[in-house]
C-alpha positions in Angstrom: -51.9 238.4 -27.4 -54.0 234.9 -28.1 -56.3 233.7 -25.5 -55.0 231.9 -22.5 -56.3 227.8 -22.2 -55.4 225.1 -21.2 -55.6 223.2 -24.2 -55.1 219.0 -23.9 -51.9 217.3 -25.5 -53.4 214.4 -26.7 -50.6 213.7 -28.9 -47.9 213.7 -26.3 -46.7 210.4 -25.7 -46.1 208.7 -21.9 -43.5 206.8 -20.5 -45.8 204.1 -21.6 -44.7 201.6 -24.8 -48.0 203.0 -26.7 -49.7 206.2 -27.2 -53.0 206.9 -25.3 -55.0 206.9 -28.1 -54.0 203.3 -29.0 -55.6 202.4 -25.6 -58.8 202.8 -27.7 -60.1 201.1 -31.2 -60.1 203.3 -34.4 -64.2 203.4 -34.2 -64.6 203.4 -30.6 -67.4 206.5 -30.1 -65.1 209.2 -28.5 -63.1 209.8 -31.4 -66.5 210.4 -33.4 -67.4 212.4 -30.5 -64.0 214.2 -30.9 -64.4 214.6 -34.9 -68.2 216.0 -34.3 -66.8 218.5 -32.0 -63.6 219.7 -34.0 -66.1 220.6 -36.8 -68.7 222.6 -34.5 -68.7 226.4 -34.1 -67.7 227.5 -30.7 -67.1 230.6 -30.9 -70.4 231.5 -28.9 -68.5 229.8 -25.8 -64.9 231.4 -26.9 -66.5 234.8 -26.3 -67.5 234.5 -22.9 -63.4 234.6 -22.0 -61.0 237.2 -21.7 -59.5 238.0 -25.0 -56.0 239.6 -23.6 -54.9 236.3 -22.5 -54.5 237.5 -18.6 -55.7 236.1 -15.3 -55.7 232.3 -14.7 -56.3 230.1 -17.9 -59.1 228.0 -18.5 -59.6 225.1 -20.0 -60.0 224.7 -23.4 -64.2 225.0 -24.5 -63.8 222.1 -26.8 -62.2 220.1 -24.9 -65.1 220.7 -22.1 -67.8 220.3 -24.3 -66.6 216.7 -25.9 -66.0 215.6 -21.9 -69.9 216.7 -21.4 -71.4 215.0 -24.8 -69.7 212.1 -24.4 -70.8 211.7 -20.6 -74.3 212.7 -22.1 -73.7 209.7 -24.9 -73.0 207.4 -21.9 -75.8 208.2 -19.8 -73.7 210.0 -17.2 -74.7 213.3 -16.3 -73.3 214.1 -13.1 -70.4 216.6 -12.6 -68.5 214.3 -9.5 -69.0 211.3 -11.4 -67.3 212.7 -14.8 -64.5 213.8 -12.7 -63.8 210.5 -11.6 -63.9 209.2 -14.9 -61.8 211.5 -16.2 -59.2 209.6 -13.7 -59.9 206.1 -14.0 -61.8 206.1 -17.8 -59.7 205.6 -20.6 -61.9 207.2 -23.0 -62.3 210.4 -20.3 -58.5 210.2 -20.0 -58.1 210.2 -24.5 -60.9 213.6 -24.0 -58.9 215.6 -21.2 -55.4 214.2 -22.5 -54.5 213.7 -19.2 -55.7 216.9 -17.3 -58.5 216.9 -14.9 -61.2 219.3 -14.3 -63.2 219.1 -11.0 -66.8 218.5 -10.4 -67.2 222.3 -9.6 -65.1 223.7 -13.0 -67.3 220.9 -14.6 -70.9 222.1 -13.3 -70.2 225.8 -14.0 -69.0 225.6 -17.6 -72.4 223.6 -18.2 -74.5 226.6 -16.2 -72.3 229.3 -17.5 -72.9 228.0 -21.4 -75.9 227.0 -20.9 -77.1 228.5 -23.7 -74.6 227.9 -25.7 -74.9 224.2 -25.3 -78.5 224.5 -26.3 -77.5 225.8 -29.3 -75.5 222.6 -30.8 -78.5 220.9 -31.7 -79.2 222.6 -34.7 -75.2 222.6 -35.7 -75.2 218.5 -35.3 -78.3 218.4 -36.9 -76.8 220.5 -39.9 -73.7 217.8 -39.8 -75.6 214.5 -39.6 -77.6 216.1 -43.1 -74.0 216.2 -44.5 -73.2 213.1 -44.2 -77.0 212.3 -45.4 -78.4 210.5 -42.0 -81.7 212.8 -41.7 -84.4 211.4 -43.9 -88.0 212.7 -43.0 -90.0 210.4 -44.7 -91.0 208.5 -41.6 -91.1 210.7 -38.0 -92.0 208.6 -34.7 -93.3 210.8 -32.0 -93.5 210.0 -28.3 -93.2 212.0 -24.6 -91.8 210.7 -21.3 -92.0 211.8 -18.0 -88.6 213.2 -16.9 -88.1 213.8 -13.0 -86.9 217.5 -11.9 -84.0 218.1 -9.5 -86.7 218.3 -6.7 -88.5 216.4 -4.6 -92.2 215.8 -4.7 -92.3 216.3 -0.8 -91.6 219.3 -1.3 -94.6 220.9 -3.2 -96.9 223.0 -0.4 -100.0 224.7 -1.2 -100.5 228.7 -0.7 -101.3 229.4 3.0 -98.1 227.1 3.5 -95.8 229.5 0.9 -96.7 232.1 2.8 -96.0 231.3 6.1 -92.5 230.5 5.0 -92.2 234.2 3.2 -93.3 235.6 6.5 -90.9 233.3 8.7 -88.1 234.2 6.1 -88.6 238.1 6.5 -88.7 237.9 9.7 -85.0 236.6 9.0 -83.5 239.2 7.5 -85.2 242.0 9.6 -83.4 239.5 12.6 -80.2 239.6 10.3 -80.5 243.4 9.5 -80.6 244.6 13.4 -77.8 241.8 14.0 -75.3 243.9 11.5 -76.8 246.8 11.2 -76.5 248.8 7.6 -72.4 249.2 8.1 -70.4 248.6 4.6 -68.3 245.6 5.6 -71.1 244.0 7.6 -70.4 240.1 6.5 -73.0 238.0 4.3 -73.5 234.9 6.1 -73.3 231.6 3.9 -77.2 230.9 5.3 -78.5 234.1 4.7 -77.1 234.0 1.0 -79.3 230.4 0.7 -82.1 232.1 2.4 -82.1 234.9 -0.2 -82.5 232.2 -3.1 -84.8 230.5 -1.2 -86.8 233.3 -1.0 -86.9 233.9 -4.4 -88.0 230.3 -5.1 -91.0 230.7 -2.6 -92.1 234.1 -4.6 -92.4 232.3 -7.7 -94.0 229.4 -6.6 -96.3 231.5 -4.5 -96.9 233.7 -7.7 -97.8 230.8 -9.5 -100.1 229.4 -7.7 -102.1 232.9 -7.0 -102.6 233.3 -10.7 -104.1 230.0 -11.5 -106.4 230.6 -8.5 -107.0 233.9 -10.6 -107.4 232.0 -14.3 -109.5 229.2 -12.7 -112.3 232.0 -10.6 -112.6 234.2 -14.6 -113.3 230.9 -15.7 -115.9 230.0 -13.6 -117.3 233.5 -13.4 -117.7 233.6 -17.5 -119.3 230.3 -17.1 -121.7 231.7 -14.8 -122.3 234.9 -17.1 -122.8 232.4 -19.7 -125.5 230.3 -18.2 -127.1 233.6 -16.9 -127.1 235.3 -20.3 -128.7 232.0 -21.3 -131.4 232.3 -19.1 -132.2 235.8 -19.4 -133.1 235.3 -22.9 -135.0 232.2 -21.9 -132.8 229.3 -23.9 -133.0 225.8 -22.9 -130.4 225.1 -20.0 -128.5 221.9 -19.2 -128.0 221.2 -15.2 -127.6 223.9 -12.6 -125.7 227.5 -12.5 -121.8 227.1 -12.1 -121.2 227.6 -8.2 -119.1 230.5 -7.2 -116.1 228.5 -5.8 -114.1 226.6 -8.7 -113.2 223.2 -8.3 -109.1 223.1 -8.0 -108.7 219.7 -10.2 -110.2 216.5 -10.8 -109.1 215.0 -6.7 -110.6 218.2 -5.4 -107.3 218.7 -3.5 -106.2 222.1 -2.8 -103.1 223.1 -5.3 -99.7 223.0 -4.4 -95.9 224.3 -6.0 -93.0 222.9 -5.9 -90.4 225.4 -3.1 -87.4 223.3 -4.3 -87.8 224.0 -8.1 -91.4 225.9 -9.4 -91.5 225.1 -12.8 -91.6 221.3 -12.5 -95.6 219.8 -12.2 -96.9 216.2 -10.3 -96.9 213.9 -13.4 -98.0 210.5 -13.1 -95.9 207.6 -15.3 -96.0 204.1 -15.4 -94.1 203.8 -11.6 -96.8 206.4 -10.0 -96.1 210.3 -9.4 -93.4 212.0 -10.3 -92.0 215.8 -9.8 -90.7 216.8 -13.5 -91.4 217.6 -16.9 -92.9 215.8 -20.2 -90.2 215.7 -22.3 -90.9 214.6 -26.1 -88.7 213.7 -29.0 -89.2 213.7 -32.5 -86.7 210.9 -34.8 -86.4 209.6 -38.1 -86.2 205.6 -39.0 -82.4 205.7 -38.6 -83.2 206.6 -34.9 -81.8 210.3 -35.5 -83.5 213.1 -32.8 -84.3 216.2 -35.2 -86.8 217.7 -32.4 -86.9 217.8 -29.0 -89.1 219.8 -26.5 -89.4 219.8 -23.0 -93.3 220.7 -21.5 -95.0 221.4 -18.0 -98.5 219.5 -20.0 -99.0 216.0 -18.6 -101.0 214.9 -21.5 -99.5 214.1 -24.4 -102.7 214.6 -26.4 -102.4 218.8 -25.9 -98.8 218.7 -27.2 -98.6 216.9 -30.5 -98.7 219.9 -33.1 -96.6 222.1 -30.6 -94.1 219.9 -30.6 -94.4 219.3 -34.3 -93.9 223.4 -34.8 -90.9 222.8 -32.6 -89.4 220.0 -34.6 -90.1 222.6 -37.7 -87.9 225.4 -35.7 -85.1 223.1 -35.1 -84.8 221.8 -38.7 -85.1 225.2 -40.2 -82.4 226.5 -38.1 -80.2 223.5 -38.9 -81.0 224.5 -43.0 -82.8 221.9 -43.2 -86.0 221.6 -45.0 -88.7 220.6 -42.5 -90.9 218.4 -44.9 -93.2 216.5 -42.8 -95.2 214.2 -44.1 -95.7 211.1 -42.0 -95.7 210.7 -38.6 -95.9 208.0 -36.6 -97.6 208.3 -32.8 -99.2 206.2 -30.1 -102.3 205.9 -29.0 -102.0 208.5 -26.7 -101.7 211.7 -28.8 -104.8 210.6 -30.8 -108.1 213.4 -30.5 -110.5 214.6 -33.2 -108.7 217.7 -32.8 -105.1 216.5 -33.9 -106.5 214.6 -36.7 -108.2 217.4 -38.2 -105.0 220.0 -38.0 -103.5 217.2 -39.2 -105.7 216.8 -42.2 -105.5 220.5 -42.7 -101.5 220.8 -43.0 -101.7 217.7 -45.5 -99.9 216.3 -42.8 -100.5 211.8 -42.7 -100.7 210.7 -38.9 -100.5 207.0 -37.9 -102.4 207.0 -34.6 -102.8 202.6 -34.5 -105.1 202.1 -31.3 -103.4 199.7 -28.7 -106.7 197.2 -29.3 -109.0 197.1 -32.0 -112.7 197.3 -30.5 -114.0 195.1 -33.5 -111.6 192.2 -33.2 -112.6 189.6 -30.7 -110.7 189.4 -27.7 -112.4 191.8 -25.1 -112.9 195.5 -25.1 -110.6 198.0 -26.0 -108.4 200.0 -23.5 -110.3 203.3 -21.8 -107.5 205.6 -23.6 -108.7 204.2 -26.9 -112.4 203.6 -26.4 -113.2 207.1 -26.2 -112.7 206.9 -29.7 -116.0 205.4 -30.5 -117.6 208.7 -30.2 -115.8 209.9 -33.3 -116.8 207.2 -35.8 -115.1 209.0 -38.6 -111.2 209.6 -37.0 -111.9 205.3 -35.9 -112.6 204.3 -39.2 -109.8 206.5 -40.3 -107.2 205.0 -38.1 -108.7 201.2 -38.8 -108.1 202.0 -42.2 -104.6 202.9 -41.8 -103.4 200.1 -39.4 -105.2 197.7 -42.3 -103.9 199.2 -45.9 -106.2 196.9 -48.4 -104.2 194.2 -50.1 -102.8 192.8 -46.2 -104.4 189.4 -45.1 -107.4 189.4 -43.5 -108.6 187.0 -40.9 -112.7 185.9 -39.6 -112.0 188.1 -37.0 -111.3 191.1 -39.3 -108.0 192.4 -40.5 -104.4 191.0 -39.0 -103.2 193.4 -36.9 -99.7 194.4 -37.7 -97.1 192.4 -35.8 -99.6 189.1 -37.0 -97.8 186.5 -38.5 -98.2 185.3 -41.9 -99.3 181.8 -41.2 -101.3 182.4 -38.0 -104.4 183.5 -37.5 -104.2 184.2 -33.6 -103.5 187.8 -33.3 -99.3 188.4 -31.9 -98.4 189.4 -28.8 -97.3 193.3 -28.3 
């Protein structure tokens, strides 16, 4: 017996005078969406579904995975909002073929395939090389802060974690001599969000004890350092390492998120923000071929990890990862990434936001640093200014400088 879905009947005209694809142009992006999808593998989501063809039928995996890549394409990302699209949208309407999923059959196919849905990025990778879109000549590199489904407000520091386990065991032992240990006792609906909320307090609680842990071995090896130092009489810079670490640069006590542990305080170009550093690697025709998502909030520490990723990706796509050029801001630059980089035979364009030499003020703080490493400045001078470009009395033209102007352009 064939498996049981509800498959879509896109070709079944209405009691309308056209069909409802004709609602839609021939190139409008949900029948590429549609074409992209009929040629993917999913038989990693087929699996997860009875085989016998019994109980109630589902919907149709490809049809639910074109609905969420398309509402990805368009920005939309929210399970309620799809659903009402998929009722007044015409382009939702050509994907479902007139059947509508809810928000909730929406939001557990994506947490149910999670996975699975991870997985397509190699398999469109491997189509867009098909058709001959991935050229890795030229790679641009750049991060962004992405906010978490949680709210800053909600990050508390130890002693706080902990008097919220102790309020939420003393809970359950309430809970426990309410019902007693009989078999049919009910699970209330709050002690159920209790439990998980539990859970999320262990792990942020967890988290926080072992960086307390990892930042007291590193200040005691500091301290066996400068002591070993001084036992066999070297010279010694400033005074012993105190016993009690310094938490960060603020000298505020650190806090983890209760809502959602894994997300970090980031600041971005609005303020603070509760999430993650996402960063993307894409070719000249604007194609993504990496993509990784970090708890770092310096961009500096994660430009060869993310490189390795962008490697994984393309190799499990088939593709050749042959990086040779890559093209980053100011912001990943560090003596450090420059000689990796020189190292893997691997050419990165790090162009500083304001050349110290030209006239026009000093540079910014994020690129003045580089004055201590005369060698990497000289370096990325060289490659902003290829010999043969114009050169003006205030030094070379930067890059956006027009031809017939010698006032440097505006960014």
């Amino acid at each position: 017996m064939p498996q049981n879905f509800l498959c879509p009947q896109r070709d079944q005209p209405l009691l309308l005078p056209v069909d409802m694809r004709e609602w839609l142009p021939e190139d409008d992006l949900v029948f590429i969406v549609l074409d992209a999808v009929g040629t993917l593998d999913l038989g990693e989501f087929r699996r997860r579904y009875r085989a016998d063809g019994h109980g109630r039928a589902a919907f149709d995996p490809e049809m639910m995975v074109a609905l969420l890549l398309y509402g990805y394409c368009q920005g939309q990302r929210s399970s309620r909002v799809i659903e009402k699209r998929c009722v007044r949208d015409v382009a939702y309407r050509v994907i479902t073929g007139g059947l509508r999923p809810d928000h909730a059959t929406i939001a557990r196919f994506r947490a149910k395939h999670q996975t699975a849905l991870g997985g397509l990025f190699s398999q469109v990778l491997r189509l867009l090389a098909a058709e001959g879109m991935v050229s890795l000549g030229l790679l641009s590199l750049d991060g962004t802060k992405l906010p978490g489904n949680a709210a800053q407000k909600a990050s508390r520091t130890l002693p706080q974690i902990e008097k919220l386990l102790a309020e939420a065991a003393a809970a359950d032992a309430a809970e426990d001599a309410r019902y007693g240990d009989a078999a049919d006792a009910p699970t209330p609906r709050a002690l159920a969000r209790r439990a998980e909320r539990r859970e999320r307090l262990t792990r942020a609680r967890d988290r926080l004890a072992a960086e307390d842990k990892e930042r007291r071995d590193a200040q005691r090896a500091k301290q066996e350092a400068w002591d070993a130092a001084a036992a066999a009489g070297k010279q010694r810079s400033g005074r012993r390492p105190v016993d009690e670490p310094r938490a960060n640069r603020a000298g505020t006590e650190p806090r983890a998120n209760i809502t959602d542990p894994d997300v970090r305080v980031m600041r971005n170009q609005k303020g603070y923000v509760a999430g993650y550093n996402g960063q993307a690697v894409v070719t000249a025709d604007q194609v993504i071929v990496g993509a990784m998502l970090s708890q770092h909030p310096v961009d500096r520490t994660l430009l060869h990890p993310v490189l390795d990723t962008c490697r994984q990706q393309l190799t499990q796509a088939e593709i050749r990862p042959s990086l040779r050029t890559v093209l980053a801001d100011a912001g990943y630059v560090s003596e450090e990434n420059f000689a990796r980089a020189d190292t893997g035979k691997l050419r990165l364009l790090a162009p500083l936001a304001k050349d110290p030499g030209r006239a026009g003020g000093r540079a910014p703080k994020r690129a003045r640093h580089l004055e201590e490493y005369p060698a990497t400045a000289r370096a990325i001078r060289r490659m902003r200014h290829p010999r043969g470009e114009k050169t003006t009395s205030c030094g070379p033209a930067p890059w956006n400088q027009s031809s017939g102007s010698s006032r440097p352009a505006r960014n």
